[in-house]
N, C-alpha and C positions, 0 to 999 in steps of 0.2 A: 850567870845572868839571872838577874831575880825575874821573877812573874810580871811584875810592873814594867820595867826595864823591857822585859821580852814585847808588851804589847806595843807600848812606847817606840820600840826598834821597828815593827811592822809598818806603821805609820808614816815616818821622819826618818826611815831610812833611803827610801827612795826620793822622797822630796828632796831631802839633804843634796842624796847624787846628782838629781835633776839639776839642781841650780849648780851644781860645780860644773856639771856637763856640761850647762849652757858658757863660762865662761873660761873653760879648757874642754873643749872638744874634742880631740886626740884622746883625752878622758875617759871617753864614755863606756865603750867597749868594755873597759877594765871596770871600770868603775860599776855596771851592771853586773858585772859579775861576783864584787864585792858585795851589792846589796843579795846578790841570790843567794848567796854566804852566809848572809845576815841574820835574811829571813828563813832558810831553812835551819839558822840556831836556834831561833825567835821558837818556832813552831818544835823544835823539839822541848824547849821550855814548855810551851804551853800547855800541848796536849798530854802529857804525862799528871799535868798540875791539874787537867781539868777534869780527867777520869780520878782524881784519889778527890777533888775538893768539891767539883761540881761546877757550875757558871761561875766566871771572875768577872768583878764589876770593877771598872778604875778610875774615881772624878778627875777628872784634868782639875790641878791646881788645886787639889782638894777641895773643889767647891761642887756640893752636892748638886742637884736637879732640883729647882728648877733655873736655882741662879748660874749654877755651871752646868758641862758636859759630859757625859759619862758613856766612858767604853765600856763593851761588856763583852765577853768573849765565851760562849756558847759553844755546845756541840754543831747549832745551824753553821755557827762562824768560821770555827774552824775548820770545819769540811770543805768550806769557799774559801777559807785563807789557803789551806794547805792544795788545793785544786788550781789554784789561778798560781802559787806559789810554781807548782810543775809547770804549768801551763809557758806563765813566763819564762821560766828557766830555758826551756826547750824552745823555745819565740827567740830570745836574746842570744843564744849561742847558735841559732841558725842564721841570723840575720848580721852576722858578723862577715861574711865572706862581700856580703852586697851591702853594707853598709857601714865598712873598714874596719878593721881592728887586727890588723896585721902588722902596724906600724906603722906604716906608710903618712906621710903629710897630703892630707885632702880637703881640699875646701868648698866640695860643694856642696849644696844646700841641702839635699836629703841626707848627709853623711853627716853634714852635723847638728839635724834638725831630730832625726832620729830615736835619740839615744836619750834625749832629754823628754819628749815627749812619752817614749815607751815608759820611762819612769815615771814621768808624772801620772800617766794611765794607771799605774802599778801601788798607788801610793793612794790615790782616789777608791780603787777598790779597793783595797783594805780598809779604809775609812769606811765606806759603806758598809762594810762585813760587821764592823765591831762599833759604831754610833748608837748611840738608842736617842737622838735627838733628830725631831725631822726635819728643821729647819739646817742644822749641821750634814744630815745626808743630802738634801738641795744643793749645800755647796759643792760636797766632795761628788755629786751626782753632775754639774754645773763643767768641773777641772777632769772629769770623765770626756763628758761632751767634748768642750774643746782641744781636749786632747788626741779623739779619736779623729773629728773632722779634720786636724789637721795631719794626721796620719792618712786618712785617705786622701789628700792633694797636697801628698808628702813628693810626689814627683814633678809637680806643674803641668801636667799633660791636661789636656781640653777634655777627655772624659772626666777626668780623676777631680778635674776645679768642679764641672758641672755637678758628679756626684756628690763631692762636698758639700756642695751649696745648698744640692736636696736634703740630704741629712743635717745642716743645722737650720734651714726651716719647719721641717720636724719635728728638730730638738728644740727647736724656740718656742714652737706652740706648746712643746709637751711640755715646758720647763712654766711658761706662764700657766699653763692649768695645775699643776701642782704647788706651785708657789701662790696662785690663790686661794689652794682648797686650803692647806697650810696657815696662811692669812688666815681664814673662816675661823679654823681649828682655835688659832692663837686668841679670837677675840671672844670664843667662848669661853672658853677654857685657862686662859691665862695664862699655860703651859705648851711645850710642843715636847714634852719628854714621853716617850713612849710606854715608859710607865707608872709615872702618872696620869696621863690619858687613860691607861686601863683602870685603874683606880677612883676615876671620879666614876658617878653617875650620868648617862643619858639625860633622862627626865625629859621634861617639854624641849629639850634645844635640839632632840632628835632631826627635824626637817634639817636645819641648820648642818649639824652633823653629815645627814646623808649628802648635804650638797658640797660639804668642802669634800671628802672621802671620795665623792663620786667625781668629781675635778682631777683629784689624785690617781686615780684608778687609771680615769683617762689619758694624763699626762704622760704614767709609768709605762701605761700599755704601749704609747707611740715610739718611746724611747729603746720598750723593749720587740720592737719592731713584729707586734700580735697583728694578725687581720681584723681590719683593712689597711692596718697601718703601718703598713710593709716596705709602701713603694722606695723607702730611701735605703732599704739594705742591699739589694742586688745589683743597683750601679754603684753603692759603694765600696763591695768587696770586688767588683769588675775593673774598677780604679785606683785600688789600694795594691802594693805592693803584696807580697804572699804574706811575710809577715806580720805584717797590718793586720790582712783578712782573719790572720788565727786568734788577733788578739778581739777585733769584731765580731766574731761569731760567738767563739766560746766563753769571753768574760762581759762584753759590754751590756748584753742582754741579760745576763745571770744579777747584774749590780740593782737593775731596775726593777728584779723580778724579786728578788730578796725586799726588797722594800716595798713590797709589796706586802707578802710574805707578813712581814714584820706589823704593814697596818691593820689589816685586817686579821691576821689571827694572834696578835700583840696587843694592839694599842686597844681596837674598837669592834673586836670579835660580834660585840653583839646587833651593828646596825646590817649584817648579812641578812636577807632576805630570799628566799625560792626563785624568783624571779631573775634578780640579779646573779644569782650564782648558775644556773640556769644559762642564761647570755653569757658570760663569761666563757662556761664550757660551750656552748654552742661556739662560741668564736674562735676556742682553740680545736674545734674540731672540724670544721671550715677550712681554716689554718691549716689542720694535717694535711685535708683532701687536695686543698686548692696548690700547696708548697709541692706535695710531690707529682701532680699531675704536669705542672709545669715543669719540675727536676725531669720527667721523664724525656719532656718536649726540647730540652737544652740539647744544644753540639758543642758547645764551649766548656771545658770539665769545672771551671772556677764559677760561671754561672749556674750549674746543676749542683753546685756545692751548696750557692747560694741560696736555691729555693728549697733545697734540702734542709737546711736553717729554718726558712719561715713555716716548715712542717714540722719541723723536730720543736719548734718553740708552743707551738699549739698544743704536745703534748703537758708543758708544765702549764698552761691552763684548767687542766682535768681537775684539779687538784681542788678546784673551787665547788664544781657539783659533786665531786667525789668524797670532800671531807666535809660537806656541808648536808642541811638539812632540818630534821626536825631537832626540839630543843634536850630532848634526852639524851644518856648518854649511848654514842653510836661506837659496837664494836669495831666497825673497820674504818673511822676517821683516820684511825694512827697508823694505821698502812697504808692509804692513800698519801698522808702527808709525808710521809718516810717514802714509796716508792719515789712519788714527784723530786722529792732532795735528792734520792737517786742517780733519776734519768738528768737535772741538771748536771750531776758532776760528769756521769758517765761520760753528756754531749760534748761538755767540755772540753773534757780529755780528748776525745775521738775526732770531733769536728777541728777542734787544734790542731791534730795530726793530720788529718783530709788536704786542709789549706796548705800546710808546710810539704806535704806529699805532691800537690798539685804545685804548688812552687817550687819545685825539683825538677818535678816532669817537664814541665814550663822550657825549665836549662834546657834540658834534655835533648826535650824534644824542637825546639824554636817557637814552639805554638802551643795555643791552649785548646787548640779544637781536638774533642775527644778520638776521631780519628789519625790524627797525628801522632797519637802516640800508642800505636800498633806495633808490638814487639816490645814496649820498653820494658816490660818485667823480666827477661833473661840478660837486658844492660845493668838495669837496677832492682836486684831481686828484694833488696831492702826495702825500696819506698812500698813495691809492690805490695811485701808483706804487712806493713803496719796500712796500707788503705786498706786490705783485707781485711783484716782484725779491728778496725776504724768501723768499720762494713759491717761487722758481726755485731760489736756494740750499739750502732744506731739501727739494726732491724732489731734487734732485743734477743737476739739467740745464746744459748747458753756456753761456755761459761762469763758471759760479760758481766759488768756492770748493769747493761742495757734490760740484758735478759731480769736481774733481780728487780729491776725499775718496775717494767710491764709486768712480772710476777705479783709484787704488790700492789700496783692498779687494779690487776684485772681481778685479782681475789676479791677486793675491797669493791669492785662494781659488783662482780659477781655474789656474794653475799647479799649486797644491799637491795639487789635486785635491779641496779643501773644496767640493765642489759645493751641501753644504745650508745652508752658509753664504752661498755666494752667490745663491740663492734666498731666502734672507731679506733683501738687502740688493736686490734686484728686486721682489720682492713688500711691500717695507717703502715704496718709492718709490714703487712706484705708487699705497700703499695713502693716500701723503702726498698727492698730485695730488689723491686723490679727497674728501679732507675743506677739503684748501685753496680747491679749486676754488668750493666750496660759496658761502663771503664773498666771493668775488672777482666772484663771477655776479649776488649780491644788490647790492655796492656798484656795480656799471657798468651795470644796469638802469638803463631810465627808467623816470622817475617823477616826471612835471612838477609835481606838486598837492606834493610832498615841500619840507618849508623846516626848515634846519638852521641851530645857532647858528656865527657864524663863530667859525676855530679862527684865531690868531696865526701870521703867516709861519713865522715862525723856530722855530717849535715843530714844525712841518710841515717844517721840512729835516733836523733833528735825525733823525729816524727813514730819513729819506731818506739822511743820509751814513753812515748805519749798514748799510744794504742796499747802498751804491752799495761801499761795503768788501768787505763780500762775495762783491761780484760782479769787485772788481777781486782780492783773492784766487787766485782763479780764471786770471784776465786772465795777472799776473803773478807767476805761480806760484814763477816758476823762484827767485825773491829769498828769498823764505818757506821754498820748499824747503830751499836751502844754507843758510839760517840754521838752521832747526832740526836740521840735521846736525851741529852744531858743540856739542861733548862731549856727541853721543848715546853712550847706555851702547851695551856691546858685544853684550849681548844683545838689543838690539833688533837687530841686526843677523843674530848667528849664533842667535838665537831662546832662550826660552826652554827647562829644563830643559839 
């Protein structure tokens, strides 16, 4: 498989399945599993081609930017291809047991709405990872959305329609704020390629600038569900299926955050200002305090999952007063911006694992209320041990992923002299310890008189190779490191403004 061919197959392999799924259903099952095939050959192409050559750029149709499209496949990229690649993998072979793939002829509606949907999810982030066109990430940002909403009211239940409906009024506003700023950008500029955007000059259309960027900012943040604009994520992982929720928390957020990522230290590094970056981190550290105060407050283990989410998402906010600042160049930008890449894959991995965990237990136990499932880790010592290890990753203790994340923020504040920044990334870990600890103490009590329904092997290691990721992350840092060094922008480096 050439280079080309491999990025090409990341893309259009899932879309491809998608649309077969939809018109053989019985399909699907199989047919996901072919694409996880695909794309973990895709990704052994790439990343070997990417450490000897550097960034791959690849115009669709050969037509350069700004008449055509161009992929570009980066160290940032492939850390989020090859992350949502496990992610899935582990998503679609758990979700086989509750959404057929045994054989059997089934024709109801979440069995075979499923399969096609998870894909097209699947196929939209990877577009996002590897676009350097903004108007082309709105779309694949756009076949995101609607694929997730209908994965949360993938079962018709009255919570799950309600939830949905919150989360694509959300996504509608965020999606009209970004598709105007967009607009602004195009009528400057002429272009929406991201690196020609870096390329031109400012000059007097600055105001113009800051207001399409500052639309965008706001669009991305709602989508990626930042404070205050949270409200649509916790009834909809309360309403999605387990599966669903893994594929919500850990990749949906990360697509909107990446593009982020991509505007401001890509395209228009220079319209960052103190103020703005400033608010930013104030948001996501609000975010840390407010997500797990409520995590703590939950009895429902899938809702404490939840707000654990909109905490652990305030941390990839830091990223903005930590890599940013004055206009010289800053020694610890590139460790803030590398620990933040980090803590996303870390969450990824871990929080993927949490949901699928908590959708086990769920079997299990009949119930999702954290007491209920008292005793279940001597039934299920598997699921027990990767929420564990899920656990270690998202308070940041060593040897995680987690742990190198918050290693590199907190050096990078602490140099810079961010002291209140590193205090929320202290007080945000322990505040994690204190709410995780909560199911971890319920599941490993005894409780002889307790009998649970058995949960399937292989369903039980799926969450398990999700957390043991995580934790080698961590392990083997140093691979992950260099990778996503390789075509980091330069202002992640000499920092923003």
């Amino acid at each position: 498989m050439s280079v080309s061919l491999a990025i090409v197959a990341l893309v259009t392999a899932p879309l491809v399945a998608a649309l077969i799924a939809v018109i053989l259903p019985r399909w699907g099952p199989w047919l996901s599993l072919l694409v996880v095939a695909g794309n973990a050959a895709a990704l052994v192409v790439l990343i070997p081609a990417i450490v000897s050559q550097g960034a791959l750029t690849l115009p669709i149709g050969g037509w350069q930017a700004p008449l055509g499209i161009t992929l570009r496949a980066d160290g940032m990229a492939l850390a989020f291809l090859t992350m949502a690649a496990l992610v899935m993998a582990a998503v679609l072979v758990s979700a086989r047991p509750e959404f057929g793939g045994g054989g059997e002829v089934t024709e109801t509606r979440r069995q075979w709405a499923f399969w096609p949907l998870a894909l097209l999810l699947w196929s939209a982030l990877n577009v996002v990872f590897l676009s350097r066109d903004l108007f082309n990430l709105y779309v694949a940002l756009e076949l995101l959305t609607v694929s997730a909403v209908a994965l949360v009211a993938i079962d018709g239940k009255a919570d799950g329609l309600g939830a949905a409906l919150r989360y694509l009024m959300f996504a509608l506003l965020g999606s009209l704020a970004y598709l105007l700023g967009a607009a602004l950008l195009y009528a400057q500029h002429g272009t929406l390629d991201i690196a020609l955007l870096a390329d031109q000059a400012i000059g007097g259309r600055a105001a113009v600038d800051m207001m399409a960027v500052g639309l965008m900012t706001a669009g991305l943040a709602a989508k990626t569900a930042l404070f205050p604009f949270h409200a649509w994520l916790q009834p909809a992982h309360s309403g999605a299926p387990a599966p669903a929720s893994a594929m919500l928390s850990a990749l949906v957020p990360k697509a909107s955050f990446a593009i982020l990522i991509r505007i401001w230290f890509e395209a228009l590094p220079g319209l960052a200002t103190p103020p703005l970056l400033v608010t930013l981190g104030a948001m996501g550290a609000i975010a840390i305090v407010y997500g797990s105060v409520l995590a703590l407050r939950q009895t429902r283990l899938k809702l404490m999952i939840a707000y654990s989410t909109v905490a652990q998402i305030g941390y990839l906010f830091l990223i903005f007063p930590l890599a940013g600042g004055d206009s010289y160049m800053q020694p610890w930008a590139a460790g803030a911006w590398t620990g933040v890449m980090f803590h996303a894959l870390s969450h990824g991995l871990a929080k993927a694992s949490m949901f699928l965990c908590a959708g086990l237990w769920i079997v299990a136990a009949g119930s999702d209320r954290i007491e209920a499932m008292r005793g279940l880790a001597s039934a299920t010592p598997m699921i027990a041990s990767a929420f564990a290890l899920a656990a270690v990753t998202l308070v940041g203790l060593p040897p995680s992923g987690g742990f190198t994340a918050k290693y590199l923020m907190l050096t990078s504040a602490f140099v810079s002299g961010q002291y209140v920044w590193a205090a929320v990334l202290l007080i945000g870990g322990l505040l994690s310890a204190a709410y995780l600890y909560r199911p971890l103490a319920v599941a490993f009590a005894r409780d002889g008189d307790a009998v649970f329904k058995p949960v399937p092997r292989l369903a039980q290691a799926m969450p398990l190779m999700l957390a043991l990721a995580a934790i080698l992350l961590g392990l083997a840092s140093q691979g992950p490191f260099a990778l996503m060094q390789i075509g980091r922008p330069s202002s992640a480096e000499a920092g923003l403004q």
